[in-house]
C-alpha positions in Angstrom: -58.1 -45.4 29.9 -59.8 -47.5 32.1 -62.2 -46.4 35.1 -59.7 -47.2 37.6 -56.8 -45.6 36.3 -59.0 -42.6 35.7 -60.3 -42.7 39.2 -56.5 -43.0 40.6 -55.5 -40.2 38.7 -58.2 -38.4 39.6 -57.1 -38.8 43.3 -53.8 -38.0 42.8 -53.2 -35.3 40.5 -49.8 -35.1 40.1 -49.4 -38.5 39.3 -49.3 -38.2 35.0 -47.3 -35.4 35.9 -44.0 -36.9 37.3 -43.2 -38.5 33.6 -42.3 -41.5 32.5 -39.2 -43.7 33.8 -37.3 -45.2 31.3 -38.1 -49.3 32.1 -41.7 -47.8 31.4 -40.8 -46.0 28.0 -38.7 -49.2 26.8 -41.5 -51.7 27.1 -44.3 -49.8 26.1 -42.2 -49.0 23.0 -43.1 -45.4 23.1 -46.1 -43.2 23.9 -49.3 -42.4 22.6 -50.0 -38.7 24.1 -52.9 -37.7 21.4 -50.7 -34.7 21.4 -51.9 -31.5 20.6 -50.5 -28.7 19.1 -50.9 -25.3 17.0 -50.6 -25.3 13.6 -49.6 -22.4 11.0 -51.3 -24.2 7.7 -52.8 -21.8 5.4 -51.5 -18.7 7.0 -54.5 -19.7 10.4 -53.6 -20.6 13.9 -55.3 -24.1 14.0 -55.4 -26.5 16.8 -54.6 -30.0 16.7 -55.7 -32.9 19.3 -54.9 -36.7 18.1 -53.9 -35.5 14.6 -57.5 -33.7 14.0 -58.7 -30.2 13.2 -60.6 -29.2 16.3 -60.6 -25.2 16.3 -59.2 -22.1 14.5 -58.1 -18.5 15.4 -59.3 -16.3 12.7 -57.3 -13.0 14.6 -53.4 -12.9 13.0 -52.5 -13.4 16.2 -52.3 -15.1 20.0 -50.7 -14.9 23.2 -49.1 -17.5 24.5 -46.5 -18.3 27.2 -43.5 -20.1 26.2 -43.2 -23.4 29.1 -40.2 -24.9 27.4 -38.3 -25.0 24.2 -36.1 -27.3 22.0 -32.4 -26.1 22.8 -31.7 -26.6 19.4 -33.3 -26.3 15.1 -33.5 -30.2 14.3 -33.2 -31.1 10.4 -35.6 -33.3 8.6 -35.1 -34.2 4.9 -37.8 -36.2 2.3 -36.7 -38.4 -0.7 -40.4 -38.4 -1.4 -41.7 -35.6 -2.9 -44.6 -33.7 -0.4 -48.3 -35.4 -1.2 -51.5 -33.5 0.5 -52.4 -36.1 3.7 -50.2 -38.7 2.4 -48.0 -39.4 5.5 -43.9 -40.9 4.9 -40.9 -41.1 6.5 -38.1 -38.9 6.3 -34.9 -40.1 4.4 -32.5 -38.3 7.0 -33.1 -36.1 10.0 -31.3 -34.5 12.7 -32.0 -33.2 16.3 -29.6 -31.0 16.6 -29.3 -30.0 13.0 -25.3 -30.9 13.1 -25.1 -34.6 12.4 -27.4 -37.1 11.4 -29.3 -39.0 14.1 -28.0 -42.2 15.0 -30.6 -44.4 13.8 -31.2 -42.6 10.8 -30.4 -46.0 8.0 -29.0 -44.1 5.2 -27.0 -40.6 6.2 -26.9 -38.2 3.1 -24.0 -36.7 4.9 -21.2 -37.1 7.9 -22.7 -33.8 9.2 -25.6 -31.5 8.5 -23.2 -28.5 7.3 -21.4 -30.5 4.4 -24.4 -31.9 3.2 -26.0 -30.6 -0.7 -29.8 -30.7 1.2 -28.9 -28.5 3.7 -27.4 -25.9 1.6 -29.1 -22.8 0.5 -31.2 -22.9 -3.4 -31.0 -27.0 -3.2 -34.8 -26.6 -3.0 -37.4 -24.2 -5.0 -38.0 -20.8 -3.6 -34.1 -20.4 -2.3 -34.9 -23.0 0.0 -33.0 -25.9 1.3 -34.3 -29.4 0.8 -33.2 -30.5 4.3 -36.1 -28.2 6.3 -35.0 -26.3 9.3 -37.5 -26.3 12.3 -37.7 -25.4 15.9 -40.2 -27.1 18.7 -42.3 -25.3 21.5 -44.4 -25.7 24.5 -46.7 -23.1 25.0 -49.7 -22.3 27.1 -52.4 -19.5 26.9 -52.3 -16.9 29.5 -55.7 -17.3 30.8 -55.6 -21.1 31.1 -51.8 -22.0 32.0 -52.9 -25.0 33.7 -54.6 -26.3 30.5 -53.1 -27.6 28.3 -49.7 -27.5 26.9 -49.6 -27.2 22.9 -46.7 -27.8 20.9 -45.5 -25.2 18.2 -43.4 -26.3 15.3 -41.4 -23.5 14.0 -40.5 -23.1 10.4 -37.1 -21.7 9.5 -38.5 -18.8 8.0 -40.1 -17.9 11.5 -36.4 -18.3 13.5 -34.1 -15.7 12.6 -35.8 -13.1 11.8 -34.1 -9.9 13.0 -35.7 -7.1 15.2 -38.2 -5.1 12.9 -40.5 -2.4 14.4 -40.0 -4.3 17.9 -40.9 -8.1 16.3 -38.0 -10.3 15.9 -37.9 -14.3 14.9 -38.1 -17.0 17.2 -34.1 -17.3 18.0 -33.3 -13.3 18.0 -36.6 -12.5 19.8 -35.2 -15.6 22.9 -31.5 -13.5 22.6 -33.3 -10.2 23.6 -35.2 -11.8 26.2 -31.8 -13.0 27.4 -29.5 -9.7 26.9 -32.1 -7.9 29.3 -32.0 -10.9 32.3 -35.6 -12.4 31.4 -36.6 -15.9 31.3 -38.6 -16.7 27.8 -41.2 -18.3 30.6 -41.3 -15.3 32.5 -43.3 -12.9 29.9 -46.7 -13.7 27.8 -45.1 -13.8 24.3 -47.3 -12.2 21.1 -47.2 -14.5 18.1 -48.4 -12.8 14.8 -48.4 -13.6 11.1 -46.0 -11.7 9.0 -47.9 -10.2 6.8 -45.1 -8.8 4.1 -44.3 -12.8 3.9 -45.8 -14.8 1.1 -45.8 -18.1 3.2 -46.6 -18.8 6.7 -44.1 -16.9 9.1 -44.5 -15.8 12.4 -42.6 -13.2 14.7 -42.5 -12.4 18.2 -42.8 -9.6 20.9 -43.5 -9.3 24.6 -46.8 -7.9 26.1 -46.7 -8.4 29.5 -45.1 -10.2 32.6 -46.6 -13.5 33.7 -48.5 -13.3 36.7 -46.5 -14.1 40.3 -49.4 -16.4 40.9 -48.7 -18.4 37.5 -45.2 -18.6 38.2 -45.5 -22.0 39.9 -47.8 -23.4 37.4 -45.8 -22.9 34.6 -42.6 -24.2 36.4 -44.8 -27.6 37.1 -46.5 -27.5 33.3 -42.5 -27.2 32.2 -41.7 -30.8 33.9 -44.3 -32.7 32.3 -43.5 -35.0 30.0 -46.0 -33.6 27.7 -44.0 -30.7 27.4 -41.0 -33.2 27.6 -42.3 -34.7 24.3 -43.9 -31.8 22.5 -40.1 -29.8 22.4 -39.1 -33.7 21.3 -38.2 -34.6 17.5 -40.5 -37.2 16.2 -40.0 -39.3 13.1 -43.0 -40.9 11.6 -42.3 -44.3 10.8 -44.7 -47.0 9.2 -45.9 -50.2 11.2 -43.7 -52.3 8.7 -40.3 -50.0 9.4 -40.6 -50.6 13.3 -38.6 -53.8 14.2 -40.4 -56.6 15.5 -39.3 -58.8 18.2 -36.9 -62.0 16.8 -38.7 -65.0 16.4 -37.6 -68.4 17.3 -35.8 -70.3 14.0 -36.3 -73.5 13.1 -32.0 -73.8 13.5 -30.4 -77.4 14.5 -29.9 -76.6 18.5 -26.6 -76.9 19.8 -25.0 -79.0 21.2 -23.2 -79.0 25.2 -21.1 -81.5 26.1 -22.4 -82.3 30.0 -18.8 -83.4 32.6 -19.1 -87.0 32.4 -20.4 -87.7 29.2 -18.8 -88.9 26.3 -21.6 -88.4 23.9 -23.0 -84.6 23.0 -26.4 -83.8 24.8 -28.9 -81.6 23.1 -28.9 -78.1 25.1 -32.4 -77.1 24.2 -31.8 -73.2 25.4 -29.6 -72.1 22.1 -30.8 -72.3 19.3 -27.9 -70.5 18.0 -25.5 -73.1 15.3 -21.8 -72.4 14.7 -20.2 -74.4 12.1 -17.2 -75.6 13.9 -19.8 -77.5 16.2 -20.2 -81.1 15.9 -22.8 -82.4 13.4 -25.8 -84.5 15.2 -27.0 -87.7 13.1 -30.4 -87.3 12.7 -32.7 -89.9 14.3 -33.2 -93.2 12.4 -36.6 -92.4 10.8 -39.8 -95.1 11.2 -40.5 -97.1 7.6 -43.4 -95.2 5.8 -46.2 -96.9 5.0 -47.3 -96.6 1.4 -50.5 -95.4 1.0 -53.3 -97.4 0.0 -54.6 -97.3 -3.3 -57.3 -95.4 -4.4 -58.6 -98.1 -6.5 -58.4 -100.4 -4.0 -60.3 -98.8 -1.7 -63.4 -98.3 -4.9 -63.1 -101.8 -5.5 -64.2 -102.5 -1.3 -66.8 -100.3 -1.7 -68.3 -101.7 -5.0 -68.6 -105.2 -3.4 -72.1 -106.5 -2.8 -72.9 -108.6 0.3 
């Protein structure tokens, strides 16, 4: 960022906060948000800024408080089997987990439910191969101007019904809902199950979000960094992203201008089609054989 942006936004606070529009979005080609998020890896709360390890929770769990929330589980599936830091694309994904996404090049399926990925036992452990997640913005309760994190939700953390007053993601937002409270509206306790062999939270309530906070969190749930953390994103290699056409070396066509018998070169299509008139290439100038090699030894070897 330079100084003077800096200074700008410095002056204006609630400038990065309005979002992007979308003439913005299209040119730049996207956004860079050095986003930063919570991760569950190894059974440890760790947080994330620009795609680096930068702290860890050792307790088994946190409070946060939910901002805003994917409305839906999106799908992703991988071809490639999973490699430790190796980063790919996925073959298929989905951000509604019902149909494939539009540009996704080669759907395994019409829709997510008739598909043999997304089916139960198609991967080890009684899993599907197609994985199931949910995306979250959170905040923490003594900071909720700070900043927003994003929490990606395994499908084993989702449905998880009520037990001893912790539920999964989806059951614990349908009892916040059945008693007329906002998910936003409560600091939310996320723990580690700990009868669960692999990573998998749940969820209770332990108190109302201050009066004072309301505002805040209403403002953090409008930015588009909480816009894009509750966002699917598909990683895609430099290579896979389309790059702008370039200019062919194609015969131009050809207009004919009122007036004139004789077609005229339009210079601003380079675009052929065959049922266009053929132009006669330009009489080319008599080349000029090239001198010979001996020749120009025997000048050289001549003695005044």
């Amino acid at each position: 960022m330079s100084s003077e942006l800096a200074n700008i936004i410095q002056n204006n606070p609630g400038l990065a906060q309005t979002g992007l529009d979308a003439d913005t979005l299209a040119v730049a080609g996207g956004i860079n948000t050095g986003s930063k998020r919570i991760s569950i890896k190894g059974g440890v709360f760790r947080k994330y800024a620009g795609g680096k390890e930068v702290g860890t929770i050792e307790d088994r769990h946190m409070n946060v408080i939910i901002v805003k929330m994917a409305h839906t589980a999106n799908r992703m599936f991988y071809a490639q089997q999973y490699q430790e830091g190796v980063s790919v694309s996925p073959t298929c994904w989905s951000t509604d987990s019902r149909v494939p996404d539009a540009d996704v090049e080669t759907p395994q399926a019409k829709s997510c439910d008739q598909c043999t990925y997304s089916v139960r036992n198609s991967a080890a452990g009684n899993g599907s191969s197609c994985r199931l997640s949910w995306r979250v913005a959170v905040v923490l309760p003594n900071d909720p101007s700070g900043d927003v994190l994003q929490v990606t939700l395994p499908s084993t953390s989702c449905w998880q019904k009520e037990d001893s007053g912790k539920w999964g993601f989806r059951p614990y937002v349908q009892m916040l809902a059945n008693n007329n409270v906002s998910a936003s509206r409560v600091i939310t306790k996320i723990q580690f199950d700990s009868k669960a062999a692999t990573p998998k939270l749940l969820f209770s309530p332990v108190g109302a979000v201050p009066p004072d906070d309301v505002p805040i969190i209403d403002k953090q749930a409008k930015s588009s960094v909480a816009e894009q953390a509750t966002k699917l994103s598909v990683y895609k290699p430099a290579e896979d992203v389309a790059a702008p056409a370039q200019p062919t070396a194609a015969t131009p066509t050809q207009e004919i201008l009122p007036g004139v018998s004789s077609p005229i070169v339009a210079e601003t299509s380079p675009d052929v089609s065959e049922d266009q008139p053929k132009i006669k290439e330009a009489a080319k100038a008599p080349i000029e054989k090239p001198t010979d090699v001996n020749d120009i030894v025997k000048k050289w070897s001549v003695k005044d």
